[in-house]
C-alpha positions as CSV (number, residue, x, y, z in Angstrom):
1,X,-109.0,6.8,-56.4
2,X,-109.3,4.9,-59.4
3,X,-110.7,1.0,-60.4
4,X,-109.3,0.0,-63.8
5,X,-111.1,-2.2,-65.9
6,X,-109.2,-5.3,-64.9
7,X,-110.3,-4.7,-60.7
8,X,-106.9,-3.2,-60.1
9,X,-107.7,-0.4,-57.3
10,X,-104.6,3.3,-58.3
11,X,-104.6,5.3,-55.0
12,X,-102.6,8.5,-56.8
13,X,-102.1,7.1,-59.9
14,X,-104.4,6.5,-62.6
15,X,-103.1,3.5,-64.1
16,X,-102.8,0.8,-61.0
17,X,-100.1,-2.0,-62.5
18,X,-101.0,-4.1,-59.2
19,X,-104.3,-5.0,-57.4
20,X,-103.3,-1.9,-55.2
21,X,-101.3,0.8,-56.2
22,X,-100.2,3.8,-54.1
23,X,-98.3,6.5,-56.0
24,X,-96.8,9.5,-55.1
25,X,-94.1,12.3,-55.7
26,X,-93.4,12.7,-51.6
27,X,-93.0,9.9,-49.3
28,X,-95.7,7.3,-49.5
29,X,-97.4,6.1,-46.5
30,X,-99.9,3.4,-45.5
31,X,-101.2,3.3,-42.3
32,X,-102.9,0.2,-40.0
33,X,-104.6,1.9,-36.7
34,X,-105.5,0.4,-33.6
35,X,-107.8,3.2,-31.8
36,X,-106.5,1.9,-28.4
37,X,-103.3,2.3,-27.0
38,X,-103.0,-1.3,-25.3
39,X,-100.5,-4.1,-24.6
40,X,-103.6,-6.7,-25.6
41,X,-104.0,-4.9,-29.0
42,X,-101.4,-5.4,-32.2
43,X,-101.5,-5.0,-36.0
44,X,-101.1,-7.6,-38.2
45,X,-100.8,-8.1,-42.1
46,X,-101.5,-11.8,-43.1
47,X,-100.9,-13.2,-46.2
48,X,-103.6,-15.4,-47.1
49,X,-103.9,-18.6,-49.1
50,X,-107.3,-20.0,-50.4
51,X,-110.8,-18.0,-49.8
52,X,-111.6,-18.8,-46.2
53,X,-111.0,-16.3,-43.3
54,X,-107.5,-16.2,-42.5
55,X,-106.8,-18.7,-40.1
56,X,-104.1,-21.2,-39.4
57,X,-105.0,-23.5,-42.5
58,X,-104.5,-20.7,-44.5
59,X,-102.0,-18.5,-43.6
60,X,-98.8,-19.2,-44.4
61,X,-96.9,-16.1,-42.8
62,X,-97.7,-12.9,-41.4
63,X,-96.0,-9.5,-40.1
64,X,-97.3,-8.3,-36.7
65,X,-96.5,-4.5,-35.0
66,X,-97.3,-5.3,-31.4
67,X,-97.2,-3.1,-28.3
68,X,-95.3,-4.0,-25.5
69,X,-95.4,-0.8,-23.2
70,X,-98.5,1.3,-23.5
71,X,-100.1,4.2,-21.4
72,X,-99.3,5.6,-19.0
73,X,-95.3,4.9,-19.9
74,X,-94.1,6.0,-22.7
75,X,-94.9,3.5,-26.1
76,X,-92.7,0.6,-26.8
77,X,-93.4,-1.9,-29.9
78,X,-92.1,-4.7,-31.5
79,X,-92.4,-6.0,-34.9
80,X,-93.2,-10.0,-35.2
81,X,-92.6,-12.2,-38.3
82,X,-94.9,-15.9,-37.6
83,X,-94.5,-18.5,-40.4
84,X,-97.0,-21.5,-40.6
85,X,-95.4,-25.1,-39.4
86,X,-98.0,-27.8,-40.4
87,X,-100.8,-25.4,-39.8
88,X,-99.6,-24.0,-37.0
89,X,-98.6,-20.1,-37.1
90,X,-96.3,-19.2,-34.9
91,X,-93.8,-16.7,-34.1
92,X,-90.6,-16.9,-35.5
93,X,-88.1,-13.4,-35.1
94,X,-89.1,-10.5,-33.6
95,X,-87.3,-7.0,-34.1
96,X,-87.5,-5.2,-30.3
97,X,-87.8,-1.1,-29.8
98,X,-84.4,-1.8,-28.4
99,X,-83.5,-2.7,-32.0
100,X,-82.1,-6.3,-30.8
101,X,-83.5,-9.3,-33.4
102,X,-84.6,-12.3,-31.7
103,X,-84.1,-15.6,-33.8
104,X,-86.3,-18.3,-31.6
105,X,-87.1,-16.0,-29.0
106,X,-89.9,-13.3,-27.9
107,X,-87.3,-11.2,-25.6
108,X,-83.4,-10.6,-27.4
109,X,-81.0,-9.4,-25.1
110,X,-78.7,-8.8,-27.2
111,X,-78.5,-7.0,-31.1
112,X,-78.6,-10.7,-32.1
113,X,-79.9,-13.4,-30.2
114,X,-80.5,-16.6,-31.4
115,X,-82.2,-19.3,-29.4
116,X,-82.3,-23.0,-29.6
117,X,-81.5,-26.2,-28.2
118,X,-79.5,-27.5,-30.7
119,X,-77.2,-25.9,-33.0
120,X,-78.0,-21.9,-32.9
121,X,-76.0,-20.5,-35.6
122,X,-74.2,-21.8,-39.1
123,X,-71.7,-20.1,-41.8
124,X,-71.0,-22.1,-44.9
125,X,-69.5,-22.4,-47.9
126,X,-72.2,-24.6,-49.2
127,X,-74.8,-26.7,-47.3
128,X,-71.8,-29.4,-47.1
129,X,-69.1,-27.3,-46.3
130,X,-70.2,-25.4,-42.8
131,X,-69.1,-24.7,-39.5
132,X,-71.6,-24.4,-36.8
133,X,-71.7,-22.9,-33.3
134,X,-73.8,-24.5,-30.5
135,X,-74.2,-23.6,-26.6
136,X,-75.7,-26.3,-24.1
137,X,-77.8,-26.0,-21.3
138,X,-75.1,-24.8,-19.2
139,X,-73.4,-22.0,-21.4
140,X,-71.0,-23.9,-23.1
141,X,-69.8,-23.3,-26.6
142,X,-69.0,-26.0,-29.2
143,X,-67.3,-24.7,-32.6
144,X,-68.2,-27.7,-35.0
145,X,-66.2,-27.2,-38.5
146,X,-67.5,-30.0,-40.8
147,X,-63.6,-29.5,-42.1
148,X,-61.0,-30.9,-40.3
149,X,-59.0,-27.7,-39.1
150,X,-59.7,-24.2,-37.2
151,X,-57.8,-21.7,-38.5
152,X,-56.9,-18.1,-36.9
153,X,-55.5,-16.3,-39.5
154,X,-52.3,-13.5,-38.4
155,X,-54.2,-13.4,-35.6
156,X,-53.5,-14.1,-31.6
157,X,-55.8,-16.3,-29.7
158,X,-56.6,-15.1,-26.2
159,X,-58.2,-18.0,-23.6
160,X,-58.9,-16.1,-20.2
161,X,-61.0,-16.3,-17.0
162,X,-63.0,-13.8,-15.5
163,X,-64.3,-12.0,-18.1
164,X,-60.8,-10.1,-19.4
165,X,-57.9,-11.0,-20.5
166,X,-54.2,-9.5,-18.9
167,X,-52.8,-5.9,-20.2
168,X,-50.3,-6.1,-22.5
169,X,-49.8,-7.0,-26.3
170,X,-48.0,-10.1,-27.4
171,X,-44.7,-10.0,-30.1
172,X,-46.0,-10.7,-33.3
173,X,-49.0,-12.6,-34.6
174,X,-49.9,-16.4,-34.3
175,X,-49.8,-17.0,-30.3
176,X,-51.4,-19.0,-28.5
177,X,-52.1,-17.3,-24.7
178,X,-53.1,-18.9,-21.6
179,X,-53.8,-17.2,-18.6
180,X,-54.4,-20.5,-16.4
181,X,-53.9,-23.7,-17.2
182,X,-52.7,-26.3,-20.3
183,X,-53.7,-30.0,-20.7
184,X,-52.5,-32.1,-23.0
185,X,-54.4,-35.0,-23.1
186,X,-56.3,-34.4,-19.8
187,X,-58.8,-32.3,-19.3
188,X,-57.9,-31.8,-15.3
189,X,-54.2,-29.9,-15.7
190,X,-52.7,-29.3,-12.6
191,X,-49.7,-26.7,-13.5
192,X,-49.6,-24.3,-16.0
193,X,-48.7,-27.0,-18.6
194,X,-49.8,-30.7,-18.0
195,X,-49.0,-33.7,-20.2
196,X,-50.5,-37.2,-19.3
197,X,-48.2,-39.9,-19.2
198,X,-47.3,-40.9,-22.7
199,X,-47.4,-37.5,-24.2
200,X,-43.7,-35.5,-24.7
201,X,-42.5,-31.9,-25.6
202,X,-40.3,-31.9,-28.9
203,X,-38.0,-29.2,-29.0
204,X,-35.2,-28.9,-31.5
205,X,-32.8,-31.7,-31.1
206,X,-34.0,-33.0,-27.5
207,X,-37.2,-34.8,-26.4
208,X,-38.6,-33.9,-22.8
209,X,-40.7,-37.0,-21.9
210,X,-43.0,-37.0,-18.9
211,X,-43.7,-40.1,-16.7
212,X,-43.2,-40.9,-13.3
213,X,-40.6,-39.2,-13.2
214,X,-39.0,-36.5,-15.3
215,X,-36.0,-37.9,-18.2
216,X,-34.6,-35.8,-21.1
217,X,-33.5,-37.5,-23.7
218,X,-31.2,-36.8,-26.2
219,X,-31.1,-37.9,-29.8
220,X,-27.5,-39.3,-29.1
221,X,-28.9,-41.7,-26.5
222,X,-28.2,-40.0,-23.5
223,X,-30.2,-39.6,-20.3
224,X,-30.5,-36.9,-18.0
């Protein structure tokens, strides 16, 4: 252990560059012990500004290792990251044993899990240029380009119920596939394809119109 001249503390070394330096030619541990094994004990580094006690004036983040199963089961912990919100610390991601990452909540199902009650997750180009992905209180998902277009490149886009989609592989790339129902201009279709009055099918030379009942017309003025 050495104390340079300037206050600097060298565990291993004898020249400390920092206010703590730990040097050594194997692995280099430091270890923070709670003596009890208990859910209602954690570790916590805080990074302090000012001279007071840490406290919420003065801490503007921390890293926590809590436990979250203790004896007699086997040990489970969790590591915490808390930022400070207008002196307010509070817990902001936490990395489970499970190894799932919680973004806005204490308990991540999932690898990722992000929680909130408005938009959850954003991928940009630029803080102008984004696209983000929200899901209401019901499970629903909202894909919100700030572009005007969705593209799925040499791809085929799959919308199915019941958690699976049918067997099978489609010709080619670029398809759209259904297993229910499409509305055009409805949000209630009643067959497999459903165009409210007004709307029409262009296909190569002939226009399908829908209305009361059903006319095809062709481009030589014809009805049928």
């Amino acid at each position: 252990l050495v104390i340079s001249a300037t206050g600097n503390v060298g565990i291993g070394t004898t020249s400390p560059s920092e206010e703590l330096d730990i040097t050594s030619s194997s692995d280099t541990r430091l270890i923070i012990r709670a003596t009890t094994e208990d859910t209602s004990y954690s570790n916590f580094i805080h990074f302090v500004a000012g001279t007071g006690l840490a406290g919420s004036t003065n801490v503007p983040a921390d890293i926590g290792a809590v436990i979250t199963q203790a004896n007699p089961s086997a040990l489970i912990g969790a590591l915490i990251f808390r930022t400070n919100s207008g002196d307010s610390v509070g817990e902001r991601m936490r990395l489970t044993g499970a190894g799932n990452l919680g973004i806005g909540t204490a308990t991540p199902w999932r690898k990722l899990s992000v929680t909130d009650t408005s938009a959850q997750f954003v991928t940009g180009y630029d803080t102008t240029r984004y696209t983000q992905f929200s899901t209401d209180s019901v499970g629903d998902l909202t894909i919100d380009p700030q572009g005007a277009d969705i593209f799925a490149t040499d791809e085929n886009l799959w919308i199915c119920t019941g958690g699976s989609c049918p067997s099978g592989s489609p010709a080619g790339n670029g398809n759209l596939l259904v297993e229910t129902s499409v509305g055009v201009g409805t949000s209630t279709p009643f067959t497999a394809l459903s165009l409210v009055s007004g709307k029409a099918i262009v296909v190569a030379e002939n226009t399908l119109a829908t209305s009361t009942s059903m006319t095809v017309d062709w481009r030589n003025g014809n009805q049928q």
